[in-house]
BABALUM-697293 format. One record per atom (N, C-alpha, C, O): residue in one letter; atom name; residue number from 1; x, y, z. Coordinates in pm, whole numbers, plus 50000, padded with zeros to 5 digits. Layout:
N
<pt type="A" atom="CA" seq="NUM" X="X" Y="Y" Z="Z"/>
...
This chain:
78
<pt type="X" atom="N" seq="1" X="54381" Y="23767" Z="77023"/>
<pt type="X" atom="CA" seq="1" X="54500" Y="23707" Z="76965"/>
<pt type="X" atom="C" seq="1" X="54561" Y="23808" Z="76868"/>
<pt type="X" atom="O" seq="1" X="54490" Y="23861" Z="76782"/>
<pt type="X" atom="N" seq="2" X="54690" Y="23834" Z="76881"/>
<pt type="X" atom="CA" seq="2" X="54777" Y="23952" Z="76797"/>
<pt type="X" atom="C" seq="2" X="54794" Y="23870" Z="76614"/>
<pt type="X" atom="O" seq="2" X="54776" Y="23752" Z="76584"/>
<pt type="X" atom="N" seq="3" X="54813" Y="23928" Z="76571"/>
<pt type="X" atom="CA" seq="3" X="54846" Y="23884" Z="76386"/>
<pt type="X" atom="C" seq="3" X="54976" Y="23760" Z="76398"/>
<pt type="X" atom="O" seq="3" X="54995" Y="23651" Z="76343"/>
<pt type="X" atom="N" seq="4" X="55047" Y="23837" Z="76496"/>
<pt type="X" atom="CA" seq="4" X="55202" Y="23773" Z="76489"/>
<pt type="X" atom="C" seq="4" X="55156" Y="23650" Z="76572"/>
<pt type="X" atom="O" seq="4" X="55182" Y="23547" Z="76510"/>
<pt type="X" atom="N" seq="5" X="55093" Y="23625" Z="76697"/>
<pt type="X" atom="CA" seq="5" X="55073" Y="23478" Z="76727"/>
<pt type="X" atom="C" seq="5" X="54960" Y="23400" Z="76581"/>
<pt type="X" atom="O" seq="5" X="54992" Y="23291" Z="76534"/>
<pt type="X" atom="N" seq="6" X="54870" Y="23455" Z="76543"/>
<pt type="X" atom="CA" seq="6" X="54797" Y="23359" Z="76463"/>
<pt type="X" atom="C" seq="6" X="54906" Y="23348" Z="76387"/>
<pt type="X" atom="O" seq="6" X="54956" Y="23236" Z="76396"/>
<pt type="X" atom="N" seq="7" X="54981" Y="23444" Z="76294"/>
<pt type="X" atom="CA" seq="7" X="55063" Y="23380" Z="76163"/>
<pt type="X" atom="C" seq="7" X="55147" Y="23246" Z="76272"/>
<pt type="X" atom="O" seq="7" X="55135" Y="23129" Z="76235"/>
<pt type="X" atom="N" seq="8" X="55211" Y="23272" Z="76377"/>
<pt type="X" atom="CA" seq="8" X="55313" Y="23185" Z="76457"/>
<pt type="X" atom="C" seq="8" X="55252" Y="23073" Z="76441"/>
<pt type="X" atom="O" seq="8" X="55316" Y="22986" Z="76382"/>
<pt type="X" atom="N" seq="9" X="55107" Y="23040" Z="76491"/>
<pt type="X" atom="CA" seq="9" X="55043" Y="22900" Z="76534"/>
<pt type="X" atom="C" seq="9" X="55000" Y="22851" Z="76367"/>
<pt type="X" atom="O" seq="9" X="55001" Y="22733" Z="76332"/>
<pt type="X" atom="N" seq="10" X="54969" Y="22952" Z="76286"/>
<pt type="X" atom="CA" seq="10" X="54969" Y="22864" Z="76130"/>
<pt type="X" atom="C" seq="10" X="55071" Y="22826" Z="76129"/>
<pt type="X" atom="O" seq="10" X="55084" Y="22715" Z="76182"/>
<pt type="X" atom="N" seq="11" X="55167" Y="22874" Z="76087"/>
<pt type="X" atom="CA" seq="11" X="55293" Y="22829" Z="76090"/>
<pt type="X" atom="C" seq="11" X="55376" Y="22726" Z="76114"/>
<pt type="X" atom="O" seq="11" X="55434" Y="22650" Z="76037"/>
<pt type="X" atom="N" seq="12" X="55372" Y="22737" Z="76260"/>
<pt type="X" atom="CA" seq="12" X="55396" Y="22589" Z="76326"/>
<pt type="X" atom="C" seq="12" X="55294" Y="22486" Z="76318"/>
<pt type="X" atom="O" seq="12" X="55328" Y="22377" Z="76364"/>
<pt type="X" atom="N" seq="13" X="55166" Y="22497" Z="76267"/>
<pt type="X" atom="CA" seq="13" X="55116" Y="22364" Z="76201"/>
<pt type="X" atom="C" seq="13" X="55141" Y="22330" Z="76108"/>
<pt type="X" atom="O" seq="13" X="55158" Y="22211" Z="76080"/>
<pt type="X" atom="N" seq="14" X="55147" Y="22402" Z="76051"/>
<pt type="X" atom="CA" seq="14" X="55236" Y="22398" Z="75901"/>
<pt type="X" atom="C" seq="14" X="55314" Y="22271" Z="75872"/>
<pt type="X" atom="O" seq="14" X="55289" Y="22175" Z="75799"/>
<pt type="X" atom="N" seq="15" X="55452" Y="22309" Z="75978"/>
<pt type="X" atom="CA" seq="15" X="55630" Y="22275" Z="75977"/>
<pt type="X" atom="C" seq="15" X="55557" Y="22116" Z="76048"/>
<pt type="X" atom="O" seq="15" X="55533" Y="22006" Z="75999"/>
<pt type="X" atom="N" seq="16" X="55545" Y="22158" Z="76140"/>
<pt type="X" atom="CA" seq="16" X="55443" Y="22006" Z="76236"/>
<pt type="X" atom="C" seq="16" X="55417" Y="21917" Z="76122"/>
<pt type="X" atom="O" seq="16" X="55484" Y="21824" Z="76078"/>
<pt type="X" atom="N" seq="17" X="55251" Y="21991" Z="76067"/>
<pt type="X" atom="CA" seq="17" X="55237" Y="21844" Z="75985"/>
<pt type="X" atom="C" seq="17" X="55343" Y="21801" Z="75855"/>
<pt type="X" atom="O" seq="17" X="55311" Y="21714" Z="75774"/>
<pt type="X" atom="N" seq="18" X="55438" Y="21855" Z="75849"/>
<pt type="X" atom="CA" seq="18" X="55483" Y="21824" Z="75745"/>
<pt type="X" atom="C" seq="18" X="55637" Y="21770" Z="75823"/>
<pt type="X" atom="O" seq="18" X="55726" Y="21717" Z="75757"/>
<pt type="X" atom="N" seq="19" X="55644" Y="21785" Z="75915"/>
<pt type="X" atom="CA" seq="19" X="55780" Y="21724" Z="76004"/>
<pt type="X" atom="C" seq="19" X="55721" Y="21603" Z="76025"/>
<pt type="X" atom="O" seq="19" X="55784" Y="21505" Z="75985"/>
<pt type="X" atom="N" seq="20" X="55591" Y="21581" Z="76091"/>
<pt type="X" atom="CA" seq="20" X="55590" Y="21466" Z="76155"/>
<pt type="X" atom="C" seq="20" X="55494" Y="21332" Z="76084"/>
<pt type="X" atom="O" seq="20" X="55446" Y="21228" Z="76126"/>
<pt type="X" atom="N" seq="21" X="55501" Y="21411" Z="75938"/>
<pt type="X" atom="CA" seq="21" X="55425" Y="21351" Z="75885"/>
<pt type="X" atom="C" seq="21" X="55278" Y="21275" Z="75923"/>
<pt type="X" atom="O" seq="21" X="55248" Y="21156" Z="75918"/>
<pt type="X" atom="N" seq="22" X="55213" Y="21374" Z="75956"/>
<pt type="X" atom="CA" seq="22" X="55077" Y="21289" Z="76039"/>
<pt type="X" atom="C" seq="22" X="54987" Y="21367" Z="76006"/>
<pt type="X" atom="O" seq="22" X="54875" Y="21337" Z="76048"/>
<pt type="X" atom="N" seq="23" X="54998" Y="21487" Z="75926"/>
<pt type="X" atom="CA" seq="23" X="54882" Y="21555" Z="75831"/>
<pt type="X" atom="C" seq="23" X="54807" Y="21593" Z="75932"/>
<pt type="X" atom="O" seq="23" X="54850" Y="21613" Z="76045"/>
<pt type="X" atom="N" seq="24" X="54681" Y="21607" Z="75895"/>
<pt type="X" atom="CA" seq="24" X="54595" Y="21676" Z="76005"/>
<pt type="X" atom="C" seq="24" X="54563" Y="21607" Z="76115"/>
<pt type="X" atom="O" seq="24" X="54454" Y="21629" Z="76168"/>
<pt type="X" atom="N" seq="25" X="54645" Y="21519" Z="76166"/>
<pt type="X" atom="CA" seq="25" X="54585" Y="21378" Z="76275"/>
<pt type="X" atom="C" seq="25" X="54540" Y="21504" Z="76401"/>
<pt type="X" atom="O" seq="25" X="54555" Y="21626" Z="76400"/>
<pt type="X" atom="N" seq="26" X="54495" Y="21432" Z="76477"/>
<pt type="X" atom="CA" seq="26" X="54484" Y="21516" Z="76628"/>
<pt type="X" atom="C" seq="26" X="54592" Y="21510" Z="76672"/>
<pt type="X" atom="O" seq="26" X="54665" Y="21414" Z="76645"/>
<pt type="X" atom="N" seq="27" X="54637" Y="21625" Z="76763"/>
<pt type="X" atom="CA" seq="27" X="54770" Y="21662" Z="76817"/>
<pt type="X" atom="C" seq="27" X="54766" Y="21586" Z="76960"/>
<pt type="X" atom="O" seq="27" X="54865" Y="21556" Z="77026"/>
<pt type="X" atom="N" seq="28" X="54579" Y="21554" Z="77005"/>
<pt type="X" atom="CA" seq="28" X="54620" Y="21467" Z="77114"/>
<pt type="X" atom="C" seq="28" X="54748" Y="21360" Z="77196"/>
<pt type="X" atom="O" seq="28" X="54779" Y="21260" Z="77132"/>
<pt type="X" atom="N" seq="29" X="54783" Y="21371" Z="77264"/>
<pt type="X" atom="CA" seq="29" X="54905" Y="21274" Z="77324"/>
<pt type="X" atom="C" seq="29" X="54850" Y="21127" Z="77322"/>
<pt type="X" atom="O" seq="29" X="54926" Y="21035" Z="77291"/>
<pt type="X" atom="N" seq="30" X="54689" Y="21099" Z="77361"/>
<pt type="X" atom="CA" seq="30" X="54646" Y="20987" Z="77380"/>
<pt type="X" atom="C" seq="30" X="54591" Y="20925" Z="77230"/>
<pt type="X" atom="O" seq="30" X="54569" Y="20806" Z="77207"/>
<pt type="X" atom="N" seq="31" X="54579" Y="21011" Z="77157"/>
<pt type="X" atom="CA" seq="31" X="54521" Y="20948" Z="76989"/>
<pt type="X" atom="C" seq="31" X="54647" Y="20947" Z="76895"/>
<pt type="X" atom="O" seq="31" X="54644" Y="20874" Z="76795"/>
<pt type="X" atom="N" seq="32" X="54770" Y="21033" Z="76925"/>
<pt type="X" atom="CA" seq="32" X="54851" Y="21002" Z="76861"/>
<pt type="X" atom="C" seq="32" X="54949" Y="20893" Z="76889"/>
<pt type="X" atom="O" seq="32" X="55036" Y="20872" Z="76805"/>
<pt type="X" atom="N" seq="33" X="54943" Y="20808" Z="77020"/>
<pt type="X" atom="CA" seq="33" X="54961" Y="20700" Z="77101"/>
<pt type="X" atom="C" seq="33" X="54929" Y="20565" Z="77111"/>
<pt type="X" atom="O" seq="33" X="54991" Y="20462" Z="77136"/>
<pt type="X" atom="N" seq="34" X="54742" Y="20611" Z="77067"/>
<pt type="X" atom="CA" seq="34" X="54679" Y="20502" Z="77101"/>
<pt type="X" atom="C" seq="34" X="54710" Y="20364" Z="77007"/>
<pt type="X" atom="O" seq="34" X="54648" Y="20262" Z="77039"/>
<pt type="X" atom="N" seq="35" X="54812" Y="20357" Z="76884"/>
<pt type="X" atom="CA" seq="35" X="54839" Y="20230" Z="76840"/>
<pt type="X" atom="C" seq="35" X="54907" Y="20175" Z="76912"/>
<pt type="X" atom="O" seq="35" X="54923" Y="20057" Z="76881"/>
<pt type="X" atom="N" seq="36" X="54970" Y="20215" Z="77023"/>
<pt type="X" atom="CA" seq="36" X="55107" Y="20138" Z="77135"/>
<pt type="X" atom="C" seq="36" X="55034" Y="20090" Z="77210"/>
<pt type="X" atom="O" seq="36" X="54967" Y="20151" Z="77293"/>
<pt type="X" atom="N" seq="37" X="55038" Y="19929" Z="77184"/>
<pt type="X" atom="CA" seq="37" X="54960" Y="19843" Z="77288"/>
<pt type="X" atom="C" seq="37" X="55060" Y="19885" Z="77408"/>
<pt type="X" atom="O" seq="37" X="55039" Y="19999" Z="77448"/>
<pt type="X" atom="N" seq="38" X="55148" Y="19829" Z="77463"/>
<pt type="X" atom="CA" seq="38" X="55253" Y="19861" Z="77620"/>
<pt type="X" atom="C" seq="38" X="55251" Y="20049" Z="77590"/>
<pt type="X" atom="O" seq="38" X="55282" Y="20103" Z="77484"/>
<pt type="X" atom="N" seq="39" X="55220" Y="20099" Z="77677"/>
<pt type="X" atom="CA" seq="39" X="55283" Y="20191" Z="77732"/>
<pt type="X" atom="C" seq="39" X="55445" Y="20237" Z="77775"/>
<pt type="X" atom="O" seq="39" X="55500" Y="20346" Z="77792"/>
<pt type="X" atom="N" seq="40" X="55478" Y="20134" Z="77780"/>
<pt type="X" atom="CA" seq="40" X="55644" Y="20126" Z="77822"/>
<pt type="X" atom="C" seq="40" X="55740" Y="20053" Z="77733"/>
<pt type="X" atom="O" seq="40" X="55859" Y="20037" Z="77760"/>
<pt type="X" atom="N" seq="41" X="55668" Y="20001" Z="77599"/>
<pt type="X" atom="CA" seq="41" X="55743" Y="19953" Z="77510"/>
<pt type="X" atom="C" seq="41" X="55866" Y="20045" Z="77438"/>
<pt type="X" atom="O" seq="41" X="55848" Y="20167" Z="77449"/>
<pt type="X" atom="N" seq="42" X="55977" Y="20009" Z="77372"/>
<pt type="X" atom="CA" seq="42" X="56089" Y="20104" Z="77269"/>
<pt type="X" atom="C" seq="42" X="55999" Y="20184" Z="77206"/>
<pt type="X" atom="O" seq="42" X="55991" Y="20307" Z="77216"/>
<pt type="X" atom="N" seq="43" X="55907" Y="20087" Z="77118"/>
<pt type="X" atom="CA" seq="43" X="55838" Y="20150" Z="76988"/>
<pt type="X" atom="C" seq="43" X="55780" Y="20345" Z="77037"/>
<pt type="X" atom="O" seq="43" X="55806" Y="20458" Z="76995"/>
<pt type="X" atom="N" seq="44" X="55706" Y="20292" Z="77132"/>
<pt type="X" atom="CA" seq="44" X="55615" Y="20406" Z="77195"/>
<pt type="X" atom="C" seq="44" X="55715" Y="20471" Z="77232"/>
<pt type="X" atom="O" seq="44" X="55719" Y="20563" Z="77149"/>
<pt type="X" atom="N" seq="45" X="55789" Y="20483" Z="77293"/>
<pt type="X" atom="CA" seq="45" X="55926" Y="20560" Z="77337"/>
<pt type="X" atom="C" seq="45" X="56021" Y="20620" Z="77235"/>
<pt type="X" atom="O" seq="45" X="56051" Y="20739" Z="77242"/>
<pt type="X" atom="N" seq="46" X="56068" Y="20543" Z="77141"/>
<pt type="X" atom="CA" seq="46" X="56113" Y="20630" Z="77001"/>
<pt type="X" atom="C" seq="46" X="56011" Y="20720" Z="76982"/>
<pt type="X" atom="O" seq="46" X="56050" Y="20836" Z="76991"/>
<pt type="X" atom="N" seq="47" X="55852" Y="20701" Z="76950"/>
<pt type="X" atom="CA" seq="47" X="55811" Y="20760" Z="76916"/>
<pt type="X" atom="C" seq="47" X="55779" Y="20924" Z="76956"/>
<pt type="X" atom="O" seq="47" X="55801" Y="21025" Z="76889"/>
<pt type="X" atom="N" seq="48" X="55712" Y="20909" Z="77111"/>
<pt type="X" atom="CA" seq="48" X="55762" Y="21027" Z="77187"/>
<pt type="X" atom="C" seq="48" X="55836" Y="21114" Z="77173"/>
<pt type="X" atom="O" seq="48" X="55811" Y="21232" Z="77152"/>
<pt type="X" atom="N" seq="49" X="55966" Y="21047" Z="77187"/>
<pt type="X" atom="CA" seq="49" X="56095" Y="21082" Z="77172"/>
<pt type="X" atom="C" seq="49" X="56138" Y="21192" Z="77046"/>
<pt type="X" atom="O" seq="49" X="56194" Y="21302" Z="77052"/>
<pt type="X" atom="N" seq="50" X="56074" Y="21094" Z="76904"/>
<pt type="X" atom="CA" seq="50" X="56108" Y="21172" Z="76817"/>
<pt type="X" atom="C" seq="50" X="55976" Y="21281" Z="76834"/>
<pt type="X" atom="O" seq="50" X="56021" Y="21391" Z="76801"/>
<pt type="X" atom="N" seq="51" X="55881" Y="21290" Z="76859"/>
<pt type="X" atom="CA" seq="51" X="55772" Y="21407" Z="76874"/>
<pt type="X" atom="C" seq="51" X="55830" Y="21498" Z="76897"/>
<pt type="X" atom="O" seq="51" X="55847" Y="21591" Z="76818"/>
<pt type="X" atom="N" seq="52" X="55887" Y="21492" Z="77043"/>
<pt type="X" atom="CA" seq="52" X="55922" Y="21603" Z="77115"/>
<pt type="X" atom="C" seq="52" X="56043" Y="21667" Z="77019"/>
<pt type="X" atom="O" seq="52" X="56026" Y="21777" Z="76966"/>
<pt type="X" atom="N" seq="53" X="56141" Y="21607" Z="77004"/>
<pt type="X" atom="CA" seq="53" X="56208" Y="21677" Z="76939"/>
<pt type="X" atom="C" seq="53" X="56209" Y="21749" Z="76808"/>
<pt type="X" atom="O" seq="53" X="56292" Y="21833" Z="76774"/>
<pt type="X" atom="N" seq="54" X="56094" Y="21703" Z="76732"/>
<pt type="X" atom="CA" seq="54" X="56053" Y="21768" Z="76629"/>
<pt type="X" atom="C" seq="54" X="55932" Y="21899" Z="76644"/>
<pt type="X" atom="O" seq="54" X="55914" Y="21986" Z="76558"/>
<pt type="X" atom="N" seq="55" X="55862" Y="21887" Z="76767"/>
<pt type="X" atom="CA" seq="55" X="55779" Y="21977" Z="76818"/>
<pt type="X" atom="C" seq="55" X="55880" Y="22089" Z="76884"/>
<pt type="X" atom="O" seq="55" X="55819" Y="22196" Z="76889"/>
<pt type="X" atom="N" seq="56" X="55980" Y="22097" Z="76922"/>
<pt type="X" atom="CA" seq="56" X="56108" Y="22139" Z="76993"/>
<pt type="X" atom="C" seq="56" X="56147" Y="22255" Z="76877"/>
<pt type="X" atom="O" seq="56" X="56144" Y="22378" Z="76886"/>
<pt type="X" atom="N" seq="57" X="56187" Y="22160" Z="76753"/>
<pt type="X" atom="CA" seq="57" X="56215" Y="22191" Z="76680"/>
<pt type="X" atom="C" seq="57" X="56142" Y="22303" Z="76557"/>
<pt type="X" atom="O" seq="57" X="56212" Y="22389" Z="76504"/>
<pt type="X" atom="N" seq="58" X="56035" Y="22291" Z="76531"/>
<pt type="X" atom="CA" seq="58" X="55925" Y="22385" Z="76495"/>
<pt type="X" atom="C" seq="58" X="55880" Y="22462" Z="76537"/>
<pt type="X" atom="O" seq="58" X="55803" Y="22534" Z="76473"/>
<pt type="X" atom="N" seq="59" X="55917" Y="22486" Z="76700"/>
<pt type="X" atom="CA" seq="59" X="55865" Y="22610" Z="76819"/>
<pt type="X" atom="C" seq="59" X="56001" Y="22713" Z="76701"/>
<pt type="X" atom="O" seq="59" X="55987" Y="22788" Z="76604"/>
<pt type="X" atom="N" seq="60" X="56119" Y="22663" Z="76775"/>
<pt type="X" atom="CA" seq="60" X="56257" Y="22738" Z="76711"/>
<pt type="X" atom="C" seq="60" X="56238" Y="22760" Z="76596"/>
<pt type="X" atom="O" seq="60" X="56336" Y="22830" Z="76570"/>
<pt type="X" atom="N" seq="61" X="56192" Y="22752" Z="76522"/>
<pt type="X" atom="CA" seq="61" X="56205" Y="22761" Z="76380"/>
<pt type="X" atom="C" seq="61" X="56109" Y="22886" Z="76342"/>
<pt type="X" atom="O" seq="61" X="56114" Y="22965" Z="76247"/>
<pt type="X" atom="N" seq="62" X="56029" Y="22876" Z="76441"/>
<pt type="X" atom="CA" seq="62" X="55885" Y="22962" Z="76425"/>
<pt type="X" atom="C" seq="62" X="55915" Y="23086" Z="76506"/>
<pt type="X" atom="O" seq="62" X="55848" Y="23189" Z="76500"/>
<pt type="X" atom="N" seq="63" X="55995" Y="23071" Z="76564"/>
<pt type="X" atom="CA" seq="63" X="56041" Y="23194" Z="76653"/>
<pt type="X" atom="C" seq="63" X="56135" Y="23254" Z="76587"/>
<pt type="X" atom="O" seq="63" X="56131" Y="23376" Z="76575"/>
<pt type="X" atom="N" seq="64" X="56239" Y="23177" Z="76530"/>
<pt type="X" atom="CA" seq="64" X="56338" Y="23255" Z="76429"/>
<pt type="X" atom="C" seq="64" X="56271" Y="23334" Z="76341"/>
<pt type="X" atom="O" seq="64" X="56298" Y="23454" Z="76329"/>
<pt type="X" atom="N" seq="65" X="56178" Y="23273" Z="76271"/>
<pt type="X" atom="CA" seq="65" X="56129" Y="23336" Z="76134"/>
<pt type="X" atom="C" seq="65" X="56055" Y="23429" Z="76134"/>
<pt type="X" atom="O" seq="65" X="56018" Y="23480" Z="76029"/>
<pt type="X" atom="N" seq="66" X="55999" Y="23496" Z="76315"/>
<pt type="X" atom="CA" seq="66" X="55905" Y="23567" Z="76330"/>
<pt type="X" atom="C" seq="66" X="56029" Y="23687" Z="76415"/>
<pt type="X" atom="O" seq="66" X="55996" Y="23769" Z="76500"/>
<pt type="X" atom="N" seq="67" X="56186" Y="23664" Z="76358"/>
<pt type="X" atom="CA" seq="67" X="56262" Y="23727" Z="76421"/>
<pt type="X" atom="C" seq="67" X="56273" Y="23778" Z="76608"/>
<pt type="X" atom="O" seq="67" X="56315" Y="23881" Z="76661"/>
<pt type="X" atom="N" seq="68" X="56209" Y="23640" Z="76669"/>
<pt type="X" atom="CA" seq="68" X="56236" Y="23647" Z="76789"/>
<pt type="X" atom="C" seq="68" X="56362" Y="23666" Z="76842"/>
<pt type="X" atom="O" seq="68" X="56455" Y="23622" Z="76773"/>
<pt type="X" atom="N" seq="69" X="56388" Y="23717" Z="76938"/>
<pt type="X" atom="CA" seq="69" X="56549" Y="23696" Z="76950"/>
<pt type="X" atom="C" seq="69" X="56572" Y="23596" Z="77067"/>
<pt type="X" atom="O" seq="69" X="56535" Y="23636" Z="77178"/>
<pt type="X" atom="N" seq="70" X="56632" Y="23465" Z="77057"/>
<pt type="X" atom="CA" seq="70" X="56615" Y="23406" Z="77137"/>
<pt type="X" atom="C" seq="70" X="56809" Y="23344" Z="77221"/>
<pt type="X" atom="O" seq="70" X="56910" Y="23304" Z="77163"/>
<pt type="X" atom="N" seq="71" X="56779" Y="23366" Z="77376"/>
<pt type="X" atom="CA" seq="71" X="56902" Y="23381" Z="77410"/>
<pt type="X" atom="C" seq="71" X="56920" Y="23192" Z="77444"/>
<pt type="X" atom="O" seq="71" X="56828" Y="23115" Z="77472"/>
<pt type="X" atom="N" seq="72" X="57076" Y="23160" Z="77429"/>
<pt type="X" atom="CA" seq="72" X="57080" Y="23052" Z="77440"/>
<pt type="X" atom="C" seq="72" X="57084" Y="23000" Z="77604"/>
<pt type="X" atom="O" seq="72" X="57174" Y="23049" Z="77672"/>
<pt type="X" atom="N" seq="73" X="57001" Y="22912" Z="77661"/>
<pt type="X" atom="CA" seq="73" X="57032" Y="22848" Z="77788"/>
<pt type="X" atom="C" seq="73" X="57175" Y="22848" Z="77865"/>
<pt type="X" atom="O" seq="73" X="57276" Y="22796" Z="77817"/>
<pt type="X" atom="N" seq="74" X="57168" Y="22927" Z="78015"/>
<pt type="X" atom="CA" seq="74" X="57320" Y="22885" Z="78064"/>
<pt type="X" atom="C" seq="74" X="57281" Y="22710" Z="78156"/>
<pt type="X" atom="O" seq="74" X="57224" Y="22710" Z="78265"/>
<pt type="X" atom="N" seq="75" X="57315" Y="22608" Z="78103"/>
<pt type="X" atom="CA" seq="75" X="57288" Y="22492" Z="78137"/>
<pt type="X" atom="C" seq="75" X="57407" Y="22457" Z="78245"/>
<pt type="X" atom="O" seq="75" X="57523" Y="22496" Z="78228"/>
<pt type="X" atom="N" seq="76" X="57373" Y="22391" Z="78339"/>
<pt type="X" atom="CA" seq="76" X="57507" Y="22349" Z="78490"/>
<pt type="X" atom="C" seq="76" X="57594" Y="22266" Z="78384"/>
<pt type="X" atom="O" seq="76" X="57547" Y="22227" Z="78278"/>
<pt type="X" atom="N" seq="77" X="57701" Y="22248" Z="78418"/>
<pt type="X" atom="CA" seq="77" X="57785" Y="22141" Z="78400"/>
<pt type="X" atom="C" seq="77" X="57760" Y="22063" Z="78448"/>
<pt type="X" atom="O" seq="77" X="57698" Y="22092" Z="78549"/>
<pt type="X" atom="N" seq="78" X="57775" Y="21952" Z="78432"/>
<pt type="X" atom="CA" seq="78" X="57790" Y="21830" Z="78490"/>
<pt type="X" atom="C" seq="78" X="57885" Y="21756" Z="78532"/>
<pt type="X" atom="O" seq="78" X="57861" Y="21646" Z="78581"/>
C-alpha cells in the first residue's frame, strides 16, 4: 500500500464517520441495515439513499484533497 492510498483511506474514514454520523459502527451493508424490519420500506430506502450519496461524496472530497485530477462524466442526454 503507497503513503498516498493509506493517508486517502484515513481520510475518508475520517469525513465518513463524521458525515454519517455513525462513528466507528461497521461499514457492513447488512449491520448498518439490520434495524429495517421490511427491506423495501421508505425508511430503509432514505437511508441507503442518503449513504450512498454521502459515501459518493467523501470518495470526491478525498480525491480533491489528494489533488487528483478528476475529469467530469460525458453523461447521454436524455
Amino acid at each position: 500500500m503507497t503513503t498516498a492510498l493509506r493517508e486517502g483511506l484515513i481520510r475518508y474514514r475520517e469525513l465518513w464517520q463524521a458525515e454519517t454520523g455513525l462513528g466507528d459502527s461497521s461499514i457492513v451493508c447488512n449491520d448498518l441495515t439490520a434495524r429495517f424490519v421490511s427491506f423495501q420500506s421508505p425508511e430503509r430506502h432514505a437511508f441507503c439513499t442518503e449513504l450512498a450519496a454521502v459515501t459518493s461524496r467523501c470518495v470526491a472530497r478525498v480525491l480533491l484533497e489528494q489533488g487528483t485530477d478528476i475529469d467530469p462524466l460525458d453523461l447521454p442526454s436524455s
